[in-house]
C-alpha positions in Angstrom: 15.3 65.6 4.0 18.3 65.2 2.0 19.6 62.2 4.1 16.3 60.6 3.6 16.0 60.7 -0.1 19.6 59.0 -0.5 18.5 56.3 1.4 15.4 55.5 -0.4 17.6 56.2 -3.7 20.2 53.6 -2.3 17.1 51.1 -1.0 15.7 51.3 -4.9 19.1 50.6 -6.0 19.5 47.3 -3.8 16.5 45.9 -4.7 17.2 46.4 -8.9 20.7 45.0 -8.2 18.6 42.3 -6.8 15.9 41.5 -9.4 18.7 41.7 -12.1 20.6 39.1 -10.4 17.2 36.8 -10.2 16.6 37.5 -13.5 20.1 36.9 -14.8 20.2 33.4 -12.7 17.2 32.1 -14.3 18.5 32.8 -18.0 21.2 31.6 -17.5 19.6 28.4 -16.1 17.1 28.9 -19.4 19.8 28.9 -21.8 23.2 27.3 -20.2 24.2 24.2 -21.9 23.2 20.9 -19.5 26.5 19.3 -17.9 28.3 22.9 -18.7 28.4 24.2 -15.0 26.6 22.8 -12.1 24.1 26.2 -10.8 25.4 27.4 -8.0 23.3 30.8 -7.8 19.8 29.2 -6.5 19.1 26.5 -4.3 16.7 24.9 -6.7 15.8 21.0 -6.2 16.3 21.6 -2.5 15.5 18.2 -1.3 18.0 16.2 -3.4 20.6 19.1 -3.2 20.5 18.8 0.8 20.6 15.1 1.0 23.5 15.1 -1.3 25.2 18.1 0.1 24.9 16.8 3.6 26.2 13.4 2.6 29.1 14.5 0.7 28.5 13.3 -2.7 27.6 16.9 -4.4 30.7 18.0 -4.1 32.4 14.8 -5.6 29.5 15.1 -7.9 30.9 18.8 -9.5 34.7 17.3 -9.4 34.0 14.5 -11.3 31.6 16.7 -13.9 34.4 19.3 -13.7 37.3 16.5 -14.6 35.3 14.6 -16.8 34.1 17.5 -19.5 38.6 18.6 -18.5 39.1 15.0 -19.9 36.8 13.7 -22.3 35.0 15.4 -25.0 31.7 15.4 -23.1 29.4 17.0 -26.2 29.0 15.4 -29.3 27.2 16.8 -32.8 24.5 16.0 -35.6 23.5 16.8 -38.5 20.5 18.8 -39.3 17.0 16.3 -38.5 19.5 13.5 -37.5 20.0 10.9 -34.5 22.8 9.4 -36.4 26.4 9.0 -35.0 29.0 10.6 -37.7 32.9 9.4 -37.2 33.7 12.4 -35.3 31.1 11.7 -32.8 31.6 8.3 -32.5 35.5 9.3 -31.9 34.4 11.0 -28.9 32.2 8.6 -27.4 35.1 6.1 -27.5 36.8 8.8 -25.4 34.1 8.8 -23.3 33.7 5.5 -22.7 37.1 5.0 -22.1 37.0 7.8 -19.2 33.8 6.3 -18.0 35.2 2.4 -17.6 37.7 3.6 -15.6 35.5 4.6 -12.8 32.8 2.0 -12.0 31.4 3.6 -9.1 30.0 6.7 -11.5 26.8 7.1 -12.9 26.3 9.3 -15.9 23.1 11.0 -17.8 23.0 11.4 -21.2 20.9 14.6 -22.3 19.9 15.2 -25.9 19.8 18.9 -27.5 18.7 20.5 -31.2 19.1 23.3 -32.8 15.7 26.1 -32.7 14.0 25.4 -36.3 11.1 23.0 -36.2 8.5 23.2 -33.9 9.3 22.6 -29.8 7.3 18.8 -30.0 9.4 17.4 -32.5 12.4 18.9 -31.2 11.8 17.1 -27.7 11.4 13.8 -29.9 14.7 14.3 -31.7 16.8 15.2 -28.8 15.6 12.0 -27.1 16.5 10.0 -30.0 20.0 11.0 -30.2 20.8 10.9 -26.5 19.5 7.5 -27.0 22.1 7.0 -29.9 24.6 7.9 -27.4 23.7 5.6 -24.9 23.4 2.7 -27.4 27.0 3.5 -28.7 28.1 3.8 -25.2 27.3 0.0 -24.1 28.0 -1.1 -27.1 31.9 0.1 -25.8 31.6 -1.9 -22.6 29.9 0.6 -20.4 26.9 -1.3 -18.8 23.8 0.6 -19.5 22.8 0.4 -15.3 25.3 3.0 -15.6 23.7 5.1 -17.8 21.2 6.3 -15.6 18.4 7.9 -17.7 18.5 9.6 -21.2 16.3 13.1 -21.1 15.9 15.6 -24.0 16.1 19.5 -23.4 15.0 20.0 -27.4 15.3 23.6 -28.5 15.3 25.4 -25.1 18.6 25.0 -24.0 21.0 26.5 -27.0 24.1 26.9 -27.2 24.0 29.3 -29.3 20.6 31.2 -29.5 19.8 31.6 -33.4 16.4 30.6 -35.1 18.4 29.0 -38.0 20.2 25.5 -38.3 23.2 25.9 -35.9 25.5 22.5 -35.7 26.8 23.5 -32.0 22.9 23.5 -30.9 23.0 19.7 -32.2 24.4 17.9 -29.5 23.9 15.4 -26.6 25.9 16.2 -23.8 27.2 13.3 -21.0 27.9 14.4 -17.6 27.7 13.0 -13.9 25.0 12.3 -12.3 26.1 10.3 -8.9 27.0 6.9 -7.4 25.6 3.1 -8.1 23.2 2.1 -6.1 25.5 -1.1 -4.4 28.3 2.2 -3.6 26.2 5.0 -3.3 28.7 7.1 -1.2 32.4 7.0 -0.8 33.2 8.5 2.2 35.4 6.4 3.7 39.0 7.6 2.6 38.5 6.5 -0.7 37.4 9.3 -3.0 40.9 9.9 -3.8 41.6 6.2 -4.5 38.7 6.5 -6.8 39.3 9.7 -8.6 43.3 9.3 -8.8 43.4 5.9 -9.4 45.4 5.8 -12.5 47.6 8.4 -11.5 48.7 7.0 -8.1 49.6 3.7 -10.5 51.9 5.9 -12.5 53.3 6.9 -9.6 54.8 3.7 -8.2 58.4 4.0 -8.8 60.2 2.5 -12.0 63.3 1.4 -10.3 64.5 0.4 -5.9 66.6 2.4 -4.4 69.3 -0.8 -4.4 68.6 -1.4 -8.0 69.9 2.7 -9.1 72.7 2.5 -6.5 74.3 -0.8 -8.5 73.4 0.4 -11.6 75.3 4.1 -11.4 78.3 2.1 -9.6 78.4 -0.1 -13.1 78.1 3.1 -15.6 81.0 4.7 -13.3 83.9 4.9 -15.6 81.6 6.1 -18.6 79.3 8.3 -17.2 79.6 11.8 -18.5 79.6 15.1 -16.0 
């Protein structure tokens, strides 16, 4: 009897542990910040997740996110009831923009957020305004708007921070990956790292031949210090 009621004590626990982690997964996709983290818990949007697994490009997909918010400043900030691009932000979009002309093969999304005070309509309305800000700035620094995928507003339901006042860090757009252009949709062929390391293989290439430090240390003999 005994035996029996530690299973069913053990099965009950199992399935709580269960619905806790459901539950946890979907607030966290609820509330996360867009571009923060890439959900890995579910399998949600399972016919563009398998297509882009199976082909390779989710996983370059996360790197480049991953690297790019590393990199760049990926979120920028408004003022209360405001689309409009202060210094500071426009400071980091130039950072952006210089990330994202460095990799013409990458598409990016722009998505707009606000803070929780006003109702949910206009809140969708203004977070589409100022990820549409971004995107303006962004072409405006050489980035061709084909590039910029789509603009999309999450409004009030994905804070940062989740306070019913005016919060600054809840005014933001944030810019993050979103996949290949359409003429190079996949890079499978030994080139990813080419693509992602570019600059730093260039910085690589040594300064000086091997002739050229050979005759220059026989020169400096008689001077050189121990």
């Amino acid at each position: 009897m005994q035996t029996h009621v530690k299973l069913l004590l053990l099965s009950a626990g199992i399935i709580a542990l269960g619905a806790c982690s459901r539950e946890t997964n979907i607030a966290r996709a609820f509330y996360s910040e867009a571009g923060s983290e890439i959900e890995t818990g579910d399998f949600g949007n399972s016919t563009m997740t398998n297509t882009q697994v199976m082909s390779g490009q989710r996983s370059m997909v996360i790197d480049l996110t991953r690297r790019f918010a590393a990199e760049a400043q990926n979120t920028v900030n408004f003022a209360f009831d405001s689309a409009t691009l202060d210094g500071e932000a426009q400071t980091a979009l130039r950072r952006q923009a210089d990330w994202i002309r460095q990799f013409p093969e990458v598409r990016f999304r722009v998505y707009g957020h606000t803070d929780l005070v006003g109702s949910e309509a206009y809140n969708k309305g203004l977070g589409l305004r100022r990820a549409q800000a971004v995107v303006r700035f962004l072409t405006s620094q050489g980035v061709s708007r084909s590039r910029l995928e789509a603009v999309a507003s999450f409004g009030e339901t994905q804070p940062v921070v989740f306070v019913q006042t005016e919060e600054r860090r809840n005014r933001r757009t944030v810019t993050e990956v979103s996949g290949f252009v359409e003429k190079n949709p996949t890079i499978l062929n030994g080139k990813y790292a080419e693509v992602i390391w570019r600059e730093y293989v260039k910085s690589a290439e040594p300064i000086h031949t091997q002739a050229e430090v050979t005759e220059g240390s026989g020169a400096a003999g008689s001077d050189a210090g121990g």
